[in-house]
FIZA-243198 format. One record per atom (N, C-alpha, C): atom name; residue in one letter; x, y, z; residue number from 0. Coordinates in steps of 0.2 Angstrom, whole numbers, plus 5000, padded with zeros to 4 digits. Each point is the difference from the previous one (the first is absolute). Last residue first. Example, Ala and Ser with C-alpha at 12.3 -4.5 7.8 and 13.67 -1.06 7.14 Angstrom:
BEGIN
<atom 'N'; 'S'; <5064; 4989; 5035>; 1>
<atom 'CA'; 'S'; <5004; 5006; 5001>; 1>
<atom 'C'; 'S'; <4996; 5005; 5003>; 1>
<atom 'N'; 'A'; <5002; 4972; 5000>; 0>
<atom 'CA'; 'A'; <4996; 5006; 5000>; 0>
<atom 'C'; 'A'; <5004; 5006; 5000>; 0>
end
This chain:
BEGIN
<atom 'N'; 'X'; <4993; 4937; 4993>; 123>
<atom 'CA'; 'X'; <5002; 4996; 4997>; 123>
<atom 'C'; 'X'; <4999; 4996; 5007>; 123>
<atom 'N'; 'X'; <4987; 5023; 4995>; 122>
<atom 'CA'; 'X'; <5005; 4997; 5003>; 122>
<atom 'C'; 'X'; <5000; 4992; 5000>; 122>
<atom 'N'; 'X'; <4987; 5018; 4982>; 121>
<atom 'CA'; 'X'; <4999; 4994; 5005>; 121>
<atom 'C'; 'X'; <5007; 4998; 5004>; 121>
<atom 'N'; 'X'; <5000; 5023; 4986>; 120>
<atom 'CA'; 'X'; <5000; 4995; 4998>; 120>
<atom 'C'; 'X'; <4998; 4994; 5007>; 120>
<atom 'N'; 'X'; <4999; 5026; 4987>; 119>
<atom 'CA'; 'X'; <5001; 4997; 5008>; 119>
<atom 'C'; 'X'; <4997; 4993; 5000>; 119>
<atom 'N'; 'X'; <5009; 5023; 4983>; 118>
<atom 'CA'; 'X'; <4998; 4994; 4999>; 118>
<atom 'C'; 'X'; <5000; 4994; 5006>; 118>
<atom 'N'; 'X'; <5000; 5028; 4993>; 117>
<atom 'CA'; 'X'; <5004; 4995; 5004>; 117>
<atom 'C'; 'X'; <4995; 4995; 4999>; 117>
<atom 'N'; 'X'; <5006; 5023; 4986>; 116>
<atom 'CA'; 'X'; <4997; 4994; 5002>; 116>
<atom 'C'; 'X'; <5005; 4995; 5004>; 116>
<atom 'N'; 'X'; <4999; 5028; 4995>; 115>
<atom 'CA'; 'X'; <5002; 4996; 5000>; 115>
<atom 'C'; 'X'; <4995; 4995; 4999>; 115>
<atom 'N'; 'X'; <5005; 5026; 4995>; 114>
<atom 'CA'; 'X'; <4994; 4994; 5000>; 114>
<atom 'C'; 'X'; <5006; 4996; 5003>; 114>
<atom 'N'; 'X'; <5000; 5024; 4989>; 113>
<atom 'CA'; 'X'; <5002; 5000; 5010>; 113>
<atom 'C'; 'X'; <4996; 4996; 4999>; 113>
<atom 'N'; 'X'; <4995; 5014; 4982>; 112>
<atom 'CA'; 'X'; <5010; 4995; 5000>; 112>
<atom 'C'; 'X'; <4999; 4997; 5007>; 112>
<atom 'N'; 'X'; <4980; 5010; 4994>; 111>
<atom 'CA'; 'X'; <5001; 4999; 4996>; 111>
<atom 'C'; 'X'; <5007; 4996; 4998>; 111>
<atom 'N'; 'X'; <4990; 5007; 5022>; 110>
<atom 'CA'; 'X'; <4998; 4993; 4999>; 110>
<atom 'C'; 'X'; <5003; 5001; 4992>; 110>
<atom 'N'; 'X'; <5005; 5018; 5018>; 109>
<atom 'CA'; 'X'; <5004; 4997; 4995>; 109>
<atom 'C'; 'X'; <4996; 4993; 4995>; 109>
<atom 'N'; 'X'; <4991; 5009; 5022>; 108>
<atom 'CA'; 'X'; <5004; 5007; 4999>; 108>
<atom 'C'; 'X'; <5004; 4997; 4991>; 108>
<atom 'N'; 'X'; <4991; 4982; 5013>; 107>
<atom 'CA'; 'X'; <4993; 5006; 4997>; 107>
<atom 'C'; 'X'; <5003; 5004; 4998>; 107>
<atom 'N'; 'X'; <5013; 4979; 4999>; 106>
<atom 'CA'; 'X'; <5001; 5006; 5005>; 106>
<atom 'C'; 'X'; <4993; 5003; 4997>; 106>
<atom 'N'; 'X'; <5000; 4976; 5001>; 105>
<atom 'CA'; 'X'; <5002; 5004; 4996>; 105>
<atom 'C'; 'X'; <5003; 5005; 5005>; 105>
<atom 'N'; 'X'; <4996; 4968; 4994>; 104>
<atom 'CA'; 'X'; <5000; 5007; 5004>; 104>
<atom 'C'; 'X'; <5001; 5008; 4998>; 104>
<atom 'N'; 'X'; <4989; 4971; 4998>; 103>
<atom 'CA'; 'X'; <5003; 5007; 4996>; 103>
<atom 'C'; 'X'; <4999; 5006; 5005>; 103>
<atom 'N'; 'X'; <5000; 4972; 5003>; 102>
<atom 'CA'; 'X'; <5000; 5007; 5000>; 102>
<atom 'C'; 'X'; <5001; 5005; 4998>; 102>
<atom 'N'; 'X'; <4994; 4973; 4999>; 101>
<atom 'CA'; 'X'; <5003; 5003; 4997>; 101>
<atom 'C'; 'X'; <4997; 5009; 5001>; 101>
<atom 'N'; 'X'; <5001; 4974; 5014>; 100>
<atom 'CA'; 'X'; <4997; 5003; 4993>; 100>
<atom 'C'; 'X'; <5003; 5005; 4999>; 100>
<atom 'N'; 'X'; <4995; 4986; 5024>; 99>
<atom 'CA'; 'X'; <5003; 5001; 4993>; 99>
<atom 'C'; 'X'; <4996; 5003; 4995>; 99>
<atom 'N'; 'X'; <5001; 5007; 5028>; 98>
<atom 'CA'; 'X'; <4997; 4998; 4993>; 98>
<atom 'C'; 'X'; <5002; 4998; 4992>; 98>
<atom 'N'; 'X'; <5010; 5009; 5021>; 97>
<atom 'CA'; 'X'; <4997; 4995; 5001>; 97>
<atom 'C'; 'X'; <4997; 4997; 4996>; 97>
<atom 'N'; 'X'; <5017; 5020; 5005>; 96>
<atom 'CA'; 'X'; <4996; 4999; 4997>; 96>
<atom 'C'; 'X'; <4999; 4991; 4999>; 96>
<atom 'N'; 'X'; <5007; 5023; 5017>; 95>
<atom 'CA'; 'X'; <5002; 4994; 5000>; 95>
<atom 'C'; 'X'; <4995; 4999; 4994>; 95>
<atom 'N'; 'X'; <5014; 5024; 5003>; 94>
<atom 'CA'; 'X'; <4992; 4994; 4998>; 94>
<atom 'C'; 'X'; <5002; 4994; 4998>; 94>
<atom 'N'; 'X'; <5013; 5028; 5008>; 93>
<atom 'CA'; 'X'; <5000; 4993; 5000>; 93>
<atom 'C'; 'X'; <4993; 4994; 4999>; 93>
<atom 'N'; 'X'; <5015; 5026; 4995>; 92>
<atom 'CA'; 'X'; <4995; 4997; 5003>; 92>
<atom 'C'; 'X'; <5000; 4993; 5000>; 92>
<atom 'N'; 'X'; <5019; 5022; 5003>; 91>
<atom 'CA'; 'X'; <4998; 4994; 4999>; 91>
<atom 'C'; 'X'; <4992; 4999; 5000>; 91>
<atom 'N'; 'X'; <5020; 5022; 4997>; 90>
<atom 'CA'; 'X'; <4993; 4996; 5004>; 90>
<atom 'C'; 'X'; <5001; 4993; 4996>; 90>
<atom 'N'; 'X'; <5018; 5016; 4994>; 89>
<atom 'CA'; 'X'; <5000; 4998; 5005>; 89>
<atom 'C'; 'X'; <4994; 4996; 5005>; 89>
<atom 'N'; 'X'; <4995; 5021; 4981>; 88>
<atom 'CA'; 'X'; <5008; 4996; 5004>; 88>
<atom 'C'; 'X'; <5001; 4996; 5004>; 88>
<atom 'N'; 'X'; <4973; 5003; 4995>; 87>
<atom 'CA'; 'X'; <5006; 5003; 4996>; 87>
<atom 'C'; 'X'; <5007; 4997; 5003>; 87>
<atom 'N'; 'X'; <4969; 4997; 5000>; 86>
<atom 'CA'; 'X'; <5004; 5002; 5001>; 86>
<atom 'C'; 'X'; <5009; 5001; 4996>; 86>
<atom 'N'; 'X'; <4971; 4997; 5005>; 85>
<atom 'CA'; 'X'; <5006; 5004; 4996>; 85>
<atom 'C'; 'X'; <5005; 5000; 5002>; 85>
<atom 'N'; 'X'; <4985; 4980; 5009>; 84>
<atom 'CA'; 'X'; <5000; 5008; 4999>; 84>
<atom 'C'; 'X'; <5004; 5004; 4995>; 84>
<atom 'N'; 'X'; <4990; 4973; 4995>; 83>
<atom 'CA'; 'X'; <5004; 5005; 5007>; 83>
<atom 'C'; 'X'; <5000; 5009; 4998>; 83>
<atom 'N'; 'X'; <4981; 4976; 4994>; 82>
<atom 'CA'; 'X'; <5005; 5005; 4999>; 82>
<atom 'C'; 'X'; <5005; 5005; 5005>; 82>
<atom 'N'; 'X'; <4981; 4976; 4991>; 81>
<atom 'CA'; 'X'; <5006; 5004; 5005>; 81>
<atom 'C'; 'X'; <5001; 5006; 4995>; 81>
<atom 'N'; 'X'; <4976; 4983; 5000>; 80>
<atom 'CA'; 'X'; <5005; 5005; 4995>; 80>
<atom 'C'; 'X'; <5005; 5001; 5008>; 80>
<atom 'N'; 'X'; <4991; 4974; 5000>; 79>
<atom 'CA'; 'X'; <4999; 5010; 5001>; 79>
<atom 'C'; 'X'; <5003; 5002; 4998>; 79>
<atom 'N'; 'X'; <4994; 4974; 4991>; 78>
<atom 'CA'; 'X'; <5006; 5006; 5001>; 78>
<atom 'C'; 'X'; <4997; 5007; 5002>; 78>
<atom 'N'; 'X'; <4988; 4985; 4989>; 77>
<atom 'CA'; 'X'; <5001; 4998; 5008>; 77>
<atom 'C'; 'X'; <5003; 5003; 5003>; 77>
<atom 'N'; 'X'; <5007; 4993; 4976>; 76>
<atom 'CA'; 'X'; <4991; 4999; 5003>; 76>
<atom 'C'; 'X'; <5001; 5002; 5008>; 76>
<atom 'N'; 'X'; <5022; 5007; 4987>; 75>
<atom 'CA'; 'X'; <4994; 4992; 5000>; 75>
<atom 'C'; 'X'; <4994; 5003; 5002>; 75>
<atom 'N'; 'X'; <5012; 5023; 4991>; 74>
<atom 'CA'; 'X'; <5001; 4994; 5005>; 74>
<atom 'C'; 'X'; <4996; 4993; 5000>; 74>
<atom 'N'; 'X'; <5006; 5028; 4991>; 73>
<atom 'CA'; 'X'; <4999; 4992; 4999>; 73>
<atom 'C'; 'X'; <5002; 4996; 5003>; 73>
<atom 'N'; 'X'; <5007; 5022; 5005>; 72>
<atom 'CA'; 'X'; <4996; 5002; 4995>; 72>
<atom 'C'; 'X'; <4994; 4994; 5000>; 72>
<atom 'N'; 'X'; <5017; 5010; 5020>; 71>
<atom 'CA'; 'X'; <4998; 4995; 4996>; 71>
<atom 'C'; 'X'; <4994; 5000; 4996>; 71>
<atom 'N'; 'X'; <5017; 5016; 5009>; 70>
<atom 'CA'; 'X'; <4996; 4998; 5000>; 70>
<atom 'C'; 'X'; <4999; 4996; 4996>; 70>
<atom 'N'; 'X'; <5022; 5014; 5012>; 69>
<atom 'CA'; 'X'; <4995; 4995; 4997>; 69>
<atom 'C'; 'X'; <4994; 4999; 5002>; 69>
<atom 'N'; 'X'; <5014; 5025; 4996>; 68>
<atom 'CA'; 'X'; <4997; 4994; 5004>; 68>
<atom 'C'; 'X'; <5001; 4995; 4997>; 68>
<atom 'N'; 'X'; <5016; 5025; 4999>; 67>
<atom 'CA'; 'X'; <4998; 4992; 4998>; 67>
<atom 'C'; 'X'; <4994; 4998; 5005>; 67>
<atom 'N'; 'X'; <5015; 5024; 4997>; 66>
<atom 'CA'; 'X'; <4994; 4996; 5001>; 66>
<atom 'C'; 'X'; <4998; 4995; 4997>; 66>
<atom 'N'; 'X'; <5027; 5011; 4997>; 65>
<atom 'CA'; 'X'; <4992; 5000; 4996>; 65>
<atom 'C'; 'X'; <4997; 4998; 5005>; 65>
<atom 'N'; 'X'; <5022; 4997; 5003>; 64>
<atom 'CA'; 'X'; <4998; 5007; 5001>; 64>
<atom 'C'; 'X'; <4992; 5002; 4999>; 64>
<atom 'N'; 'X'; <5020; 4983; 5004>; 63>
<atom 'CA'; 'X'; <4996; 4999; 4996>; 63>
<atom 'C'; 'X'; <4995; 5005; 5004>; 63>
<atom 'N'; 'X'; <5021; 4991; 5007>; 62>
<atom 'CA'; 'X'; <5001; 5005; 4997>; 62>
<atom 'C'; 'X'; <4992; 5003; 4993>; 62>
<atom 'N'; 'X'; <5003; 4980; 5016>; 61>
<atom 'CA'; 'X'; <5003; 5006; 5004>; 61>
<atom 'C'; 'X'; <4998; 5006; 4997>; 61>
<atom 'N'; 'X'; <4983; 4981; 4991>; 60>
<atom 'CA'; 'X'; <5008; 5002; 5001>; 60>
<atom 'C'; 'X'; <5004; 5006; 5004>; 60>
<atom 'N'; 'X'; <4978; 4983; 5006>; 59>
<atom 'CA'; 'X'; <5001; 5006; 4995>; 59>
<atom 'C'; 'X'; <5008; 5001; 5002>; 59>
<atom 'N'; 'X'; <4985; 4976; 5003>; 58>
<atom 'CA'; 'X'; <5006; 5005; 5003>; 58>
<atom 'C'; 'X'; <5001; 5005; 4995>; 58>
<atom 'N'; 'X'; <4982; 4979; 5006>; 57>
<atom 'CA'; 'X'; <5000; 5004; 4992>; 57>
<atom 'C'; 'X'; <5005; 5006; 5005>; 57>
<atom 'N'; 'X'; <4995; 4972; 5006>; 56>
<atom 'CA'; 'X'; <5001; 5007; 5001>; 56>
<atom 'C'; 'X'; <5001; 5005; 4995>; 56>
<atom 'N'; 'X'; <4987; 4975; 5002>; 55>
<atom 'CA'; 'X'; <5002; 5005; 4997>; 55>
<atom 'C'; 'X'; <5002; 5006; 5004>; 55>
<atom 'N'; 'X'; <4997; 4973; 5007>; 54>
<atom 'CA'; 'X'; <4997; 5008; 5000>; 54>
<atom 'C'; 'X'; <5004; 5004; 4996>; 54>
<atom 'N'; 'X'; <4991; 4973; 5002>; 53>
<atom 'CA'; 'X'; <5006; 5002; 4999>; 53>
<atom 'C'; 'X'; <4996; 5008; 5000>; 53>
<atom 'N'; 'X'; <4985; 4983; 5000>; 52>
<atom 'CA'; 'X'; <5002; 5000; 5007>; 52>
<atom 'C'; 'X'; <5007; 5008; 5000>; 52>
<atom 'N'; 'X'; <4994; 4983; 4978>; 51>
<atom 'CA'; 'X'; <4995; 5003; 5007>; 51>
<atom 'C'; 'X'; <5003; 5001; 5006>; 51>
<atom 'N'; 'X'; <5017; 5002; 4979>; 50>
<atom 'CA'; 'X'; <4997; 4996; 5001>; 50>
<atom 'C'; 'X'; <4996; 5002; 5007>; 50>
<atom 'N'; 'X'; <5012; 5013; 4977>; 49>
<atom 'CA'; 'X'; <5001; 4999; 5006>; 49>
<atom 'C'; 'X'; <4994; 4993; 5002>; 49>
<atom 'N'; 'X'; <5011; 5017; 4981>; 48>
<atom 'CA'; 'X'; <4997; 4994; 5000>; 48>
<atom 'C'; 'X'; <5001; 4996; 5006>; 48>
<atom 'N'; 'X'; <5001; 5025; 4984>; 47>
<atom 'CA'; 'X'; <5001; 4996; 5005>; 47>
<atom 'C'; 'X'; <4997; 4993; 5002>; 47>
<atom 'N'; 'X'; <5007; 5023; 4982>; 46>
<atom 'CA'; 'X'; <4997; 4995; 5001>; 46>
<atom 'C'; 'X'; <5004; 4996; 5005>; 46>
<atom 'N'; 'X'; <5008; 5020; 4996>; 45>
<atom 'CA'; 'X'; <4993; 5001; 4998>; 45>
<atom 'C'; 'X'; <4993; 4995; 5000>; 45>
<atom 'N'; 'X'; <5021; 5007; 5017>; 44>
<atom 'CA'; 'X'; <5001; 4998; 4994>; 44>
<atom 'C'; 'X'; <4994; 5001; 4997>; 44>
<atom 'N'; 'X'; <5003; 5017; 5009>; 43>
<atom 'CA'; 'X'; <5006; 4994; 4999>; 43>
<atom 'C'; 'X'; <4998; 4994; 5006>; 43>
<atom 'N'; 'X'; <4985; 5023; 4988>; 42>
<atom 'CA'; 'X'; <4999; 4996; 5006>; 42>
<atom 'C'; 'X'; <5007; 4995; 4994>; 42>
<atom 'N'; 'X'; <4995; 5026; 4994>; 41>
<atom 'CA'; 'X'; <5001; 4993; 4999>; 41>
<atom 'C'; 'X'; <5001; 4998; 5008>; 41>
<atom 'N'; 'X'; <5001; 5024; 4997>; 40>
<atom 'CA'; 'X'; <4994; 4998; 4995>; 40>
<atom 'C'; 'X'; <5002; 4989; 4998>; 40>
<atom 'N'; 'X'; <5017; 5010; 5013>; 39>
<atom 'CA'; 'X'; <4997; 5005; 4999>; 39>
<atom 'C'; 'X'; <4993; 4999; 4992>; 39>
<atom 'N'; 'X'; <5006; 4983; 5021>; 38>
<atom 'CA'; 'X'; <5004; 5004; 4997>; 38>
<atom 'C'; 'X'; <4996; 5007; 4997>; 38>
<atom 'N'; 'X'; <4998; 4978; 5018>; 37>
<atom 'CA'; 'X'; <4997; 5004; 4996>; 37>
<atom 'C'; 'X'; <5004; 5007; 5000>; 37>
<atom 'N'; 'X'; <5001; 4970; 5002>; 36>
<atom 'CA'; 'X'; <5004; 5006; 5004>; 36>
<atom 'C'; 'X'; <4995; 5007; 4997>; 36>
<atom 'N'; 'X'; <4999; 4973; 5010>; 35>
<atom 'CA'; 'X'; <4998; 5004; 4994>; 35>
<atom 'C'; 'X'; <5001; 5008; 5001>; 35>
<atom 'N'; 'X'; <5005; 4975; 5014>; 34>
<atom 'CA'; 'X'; <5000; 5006; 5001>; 34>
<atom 'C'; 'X'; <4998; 5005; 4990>; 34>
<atom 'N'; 'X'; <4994; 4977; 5018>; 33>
<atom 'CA'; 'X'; <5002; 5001; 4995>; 33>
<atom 'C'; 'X'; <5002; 5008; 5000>; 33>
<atom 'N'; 'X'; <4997; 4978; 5019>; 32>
<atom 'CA'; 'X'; <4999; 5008; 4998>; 32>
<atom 'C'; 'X'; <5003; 5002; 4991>; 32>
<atom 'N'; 'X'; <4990; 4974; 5012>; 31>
<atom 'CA'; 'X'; <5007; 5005; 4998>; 31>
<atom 'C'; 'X'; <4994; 5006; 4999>; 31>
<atom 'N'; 'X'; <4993; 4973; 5012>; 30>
<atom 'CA'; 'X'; <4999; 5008; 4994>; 30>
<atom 'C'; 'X'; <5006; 5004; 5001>; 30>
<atom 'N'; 'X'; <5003; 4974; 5000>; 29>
<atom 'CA'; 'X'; <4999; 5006; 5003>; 29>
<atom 'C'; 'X'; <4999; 5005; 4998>; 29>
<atom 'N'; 'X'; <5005; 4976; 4993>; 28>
<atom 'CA'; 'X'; <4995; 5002; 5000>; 28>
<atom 'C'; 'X'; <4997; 5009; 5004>; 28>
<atom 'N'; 'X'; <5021; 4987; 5001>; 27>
<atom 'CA'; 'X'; <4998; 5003; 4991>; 27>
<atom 'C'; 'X'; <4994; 5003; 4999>; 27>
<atom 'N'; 'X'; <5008; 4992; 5021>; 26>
<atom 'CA'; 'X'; <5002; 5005; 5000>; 26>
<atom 'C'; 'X'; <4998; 5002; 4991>; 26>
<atom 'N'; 'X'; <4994; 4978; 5008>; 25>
<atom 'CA'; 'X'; <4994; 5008; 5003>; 25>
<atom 'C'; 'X'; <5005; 5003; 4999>; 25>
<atom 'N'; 'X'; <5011; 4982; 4992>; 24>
<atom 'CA'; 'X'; <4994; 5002; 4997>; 24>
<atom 'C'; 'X'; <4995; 5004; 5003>; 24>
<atom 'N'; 'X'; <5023; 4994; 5009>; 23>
<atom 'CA'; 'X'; <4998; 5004; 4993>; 23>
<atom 'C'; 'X'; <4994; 5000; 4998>; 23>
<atom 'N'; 'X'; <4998; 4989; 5018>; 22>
<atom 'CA'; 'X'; <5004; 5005; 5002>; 22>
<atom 'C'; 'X'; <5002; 5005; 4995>; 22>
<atom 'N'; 'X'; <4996; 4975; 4997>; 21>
<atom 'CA'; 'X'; <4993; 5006; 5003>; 21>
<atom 'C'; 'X'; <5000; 5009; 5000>; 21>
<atom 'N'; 'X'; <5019; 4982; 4997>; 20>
<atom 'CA'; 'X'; <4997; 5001; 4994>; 20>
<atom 'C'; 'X'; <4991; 5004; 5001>; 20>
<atom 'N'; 'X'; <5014; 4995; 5018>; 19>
<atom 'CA'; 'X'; <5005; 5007; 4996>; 19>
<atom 'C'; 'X'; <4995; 4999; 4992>; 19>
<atom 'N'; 'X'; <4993; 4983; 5017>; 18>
<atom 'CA'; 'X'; <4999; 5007; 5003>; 18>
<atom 'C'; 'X'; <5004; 5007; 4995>; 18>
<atom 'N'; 'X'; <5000; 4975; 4999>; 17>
<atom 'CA'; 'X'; <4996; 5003; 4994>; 17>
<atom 'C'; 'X'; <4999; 5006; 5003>; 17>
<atom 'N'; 'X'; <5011; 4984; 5012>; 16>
<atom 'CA'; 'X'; <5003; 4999; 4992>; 16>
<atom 'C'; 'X'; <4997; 5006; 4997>; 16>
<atom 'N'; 'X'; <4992; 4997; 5022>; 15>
<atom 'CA'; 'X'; <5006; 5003; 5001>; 15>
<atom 'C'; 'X'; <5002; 5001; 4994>; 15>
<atom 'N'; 'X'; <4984; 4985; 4999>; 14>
<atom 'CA'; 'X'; <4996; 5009; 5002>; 14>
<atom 'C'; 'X'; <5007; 5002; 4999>; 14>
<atom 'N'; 'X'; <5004; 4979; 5000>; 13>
<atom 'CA'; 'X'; <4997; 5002; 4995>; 13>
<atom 'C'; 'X'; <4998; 5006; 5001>; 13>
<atom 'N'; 'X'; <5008; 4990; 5018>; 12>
<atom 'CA'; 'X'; <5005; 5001; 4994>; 12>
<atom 'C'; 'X'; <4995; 5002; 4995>; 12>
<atom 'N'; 'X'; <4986; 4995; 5016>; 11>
<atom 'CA'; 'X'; <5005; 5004; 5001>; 11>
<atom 'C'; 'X'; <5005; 5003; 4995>; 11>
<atom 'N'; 'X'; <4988; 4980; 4998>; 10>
<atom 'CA'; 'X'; <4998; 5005; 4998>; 10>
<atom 'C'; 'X'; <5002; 5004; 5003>; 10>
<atom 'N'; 'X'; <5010; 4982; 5005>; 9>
<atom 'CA'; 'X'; <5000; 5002; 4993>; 9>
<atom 'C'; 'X'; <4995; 5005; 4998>; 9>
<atom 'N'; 'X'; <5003; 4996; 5021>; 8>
<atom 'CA'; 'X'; <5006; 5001; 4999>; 8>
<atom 'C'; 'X'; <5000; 5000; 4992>; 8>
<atom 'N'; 'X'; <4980; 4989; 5009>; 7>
<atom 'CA'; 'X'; <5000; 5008; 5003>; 7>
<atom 'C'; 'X'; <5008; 5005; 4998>; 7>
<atom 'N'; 'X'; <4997; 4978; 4994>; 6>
<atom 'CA'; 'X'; <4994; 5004; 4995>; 6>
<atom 'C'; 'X'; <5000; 5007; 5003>; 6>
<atom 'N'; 'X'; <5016; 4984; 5014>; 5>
<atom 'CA'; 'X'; <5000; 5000; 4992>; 5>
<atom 'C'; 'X'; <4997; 5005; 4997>; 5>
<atom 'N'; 'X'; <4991; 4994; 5021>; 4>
<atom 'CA'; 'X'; <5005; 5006; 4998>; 4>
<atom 'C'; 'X'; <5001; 5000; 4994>; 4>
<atom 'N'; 'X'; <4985; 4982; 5001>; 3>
<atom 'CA'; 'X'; <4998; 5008; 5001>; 3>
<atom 'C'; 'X'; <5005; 5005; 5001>; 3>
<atom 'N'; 'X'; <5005; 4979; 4999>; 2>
<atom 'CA'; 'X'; <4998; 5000; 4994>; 2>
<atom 'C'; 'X'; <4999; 5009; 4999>; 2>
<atom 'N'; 'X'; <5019; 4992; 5018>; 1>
<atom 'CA'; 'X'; <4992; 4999; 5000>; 1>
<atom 'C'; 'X'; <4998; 5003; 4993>; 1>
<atom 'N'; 'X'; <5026; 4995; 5007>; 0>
<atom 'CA'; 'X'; <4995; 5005; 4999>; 0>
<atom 'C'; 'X'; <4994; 4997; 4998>; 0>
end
């Protein structure tokens, strides 16, 4: 074998070596869905800590009878206000959150007990 195959044969092997070590590293790196649930006057959990890119679902309880929103109270710098519509049993909303820093969320219908915070952290 010629100088150059050799190095063409050893780098080959080498990529092939490292391909599973690459391979867990984007999959860790991958935005996730989170799910937050909405109860009766209480968002579960209450505090979150997610990383950019990662989306929050906020899922009303089957059995959860009351009108609930989210809105975001406080937000980084830059941050549009969101909010979703009223709703109840069995709805969803969902928000990619891109921005780090620190979110505060409420129900308008309930802001005094009905808060969370999520914490959105730099992807690793």
């Amino acid at each position: 074998m010629t100088g150059r195959k050799a190095l063409i044969a050893l780098t080959g092997a080498a990529a092939v070596a490292a391909a599973p070590a690459l391979a867990v590293a984007a999959t860790s790196t991958k935005a996730k869905t989170r799910t937050v649930s909405v109860n009766d006057n209480y968002y579960g959990p209450k505090t979150l800590t997610v990383h950019t890119g990662d989306t929050i679902k906020w899922h009303w309880s089957e059995d959860e009878s009351d009108v609930h929103d989210v809105a975001l109270k406080t937000a980084p710098k830059g941050v549009k206000k969101f909010a979703s519509d009223p709703l109840a049993a069995g709805d969803d909303f969902k928000r990619k959150l891109t921005t780090p820093g620190r979110y505060k969320i409420i129900c308008t219908f309930h802001e005094e007990d009905m808060s969370m915070t999520i914490t959105v952290k730099k992807r690793p």
